[in-house]
C-alpha positions as CSV (number, residue, x, y, z in Angstrom):
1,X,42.0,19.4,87.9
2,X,42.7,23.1,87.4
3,X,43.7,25.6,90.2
4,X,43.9,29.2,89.8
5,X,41.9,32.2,88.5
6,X,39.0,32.8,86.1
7,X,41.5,34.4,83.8
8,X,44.0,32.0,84.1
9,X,42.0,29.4,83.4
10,X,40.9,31.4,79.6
11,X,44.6,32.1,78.9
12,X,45.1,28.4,79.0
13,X,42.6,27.6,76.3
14,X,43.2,27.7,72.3
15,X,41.2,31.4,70.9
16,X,39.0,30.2,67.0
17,X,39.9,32.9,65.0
18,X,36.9,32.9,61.7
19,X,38.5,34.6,58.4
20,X,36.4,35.9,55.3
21,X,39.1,36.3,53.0
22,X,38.4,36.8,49.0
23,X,42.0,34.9,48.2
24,X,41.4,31.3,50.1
25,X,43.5,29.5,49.1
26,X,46.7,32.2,49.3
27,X,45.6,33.0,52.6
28,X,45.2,29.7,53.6
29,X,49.1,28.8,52.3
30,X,50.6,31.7,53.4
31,X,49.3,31.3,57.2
32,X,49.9,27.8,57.2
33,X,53.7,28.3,55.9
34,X,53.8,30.8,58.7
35,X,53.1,28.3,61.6
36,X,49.3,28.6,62.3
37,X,46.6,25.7,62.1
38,X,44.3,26.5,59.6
39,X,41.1,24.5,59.0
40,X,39.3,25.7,56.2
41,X,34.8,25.3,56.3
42,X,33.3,26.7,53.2
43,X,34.1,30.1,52.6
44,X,35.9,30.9,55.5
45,X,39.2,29.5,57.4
46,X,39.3,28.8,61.1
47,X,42.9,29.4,62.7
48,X,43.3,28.6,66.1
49,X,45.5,30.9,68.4
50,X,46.8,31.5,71.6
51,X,45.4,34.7,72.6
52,X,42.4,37.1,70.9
53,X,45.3,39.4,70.9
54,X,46.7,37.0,67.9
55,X,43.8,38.4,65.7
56,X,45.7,41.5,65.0
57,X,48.8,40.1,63.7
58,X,47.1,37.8,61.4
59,X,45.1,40.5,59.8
60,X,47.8,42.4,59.6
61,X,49.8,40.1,58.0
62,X,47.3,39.0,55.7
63,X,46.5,42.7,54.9
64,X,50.6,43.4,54.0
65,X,50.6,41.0,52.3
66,X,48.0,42.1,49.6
67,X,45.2,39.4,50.6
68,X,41.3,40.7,51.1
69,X,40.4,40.5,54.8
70,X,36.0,41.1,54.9
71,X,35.0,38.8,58.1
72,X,37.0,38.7,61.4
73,X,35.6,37.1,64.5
74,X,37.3,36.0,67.8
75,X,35.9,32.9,69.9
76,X,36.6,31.7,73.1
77,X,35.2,28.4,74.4
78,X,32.4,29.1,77.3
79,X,33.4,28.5,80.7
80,X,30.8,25.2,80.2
81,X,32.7,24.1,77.7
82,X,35.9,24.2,80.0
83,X,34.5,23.0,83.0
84,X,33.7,19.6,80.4
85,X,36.3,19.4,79.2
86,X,38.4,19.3,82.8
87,X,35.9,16.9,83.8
88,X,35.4,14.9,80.8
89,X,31.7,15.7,80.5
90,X,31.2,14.7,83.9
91,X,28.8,17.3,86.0
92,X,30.1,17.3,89.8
């Protein structure tokens, strides 16, 4: 069970970060050596983060580091999704 506000309850959950990055498998080694979880489907990398806030540093370090950055999107898991999850796909 979860007590508190709206927004507390989205700071609590993981953020998907989706990459489109022309050097894969660079990009995927360097983030990974650098302490994110990258999951790599197709074309693109999925990193999961803390906070959509996160986004920015990951670019940014992709982008200093000489790596192609052309896709960037932010997720967050719908309050549906969270109310499932807290009540193991239970409706109240």
């Amino acid at each position: 069970m979860f007590q508190g506000t709206l927004a507390e309850l989205q700071s609590k959950q993981q953020t998907q970060l989706t990459l489109g990055v022309k050097q894969l498998e660079a990009a995927t080694e360097f983030l990974v050596n650098t302490g994110w979880r990258v999951q790599r489907c197709d074309d693109l990398l999925n990193v999961s983060t803390k906070a959509p806030d996160d986004a920015v540093r990951i670019n940014k370090l992709l982008v200093d580091r000489g790596l192609d950055v052309f896709h960037l999107a932010v997720s967050q898991r719908s309050l549906e999704d969270i109310f499932l999850s807290l009540t193991n796909g239970r409706p109240s």
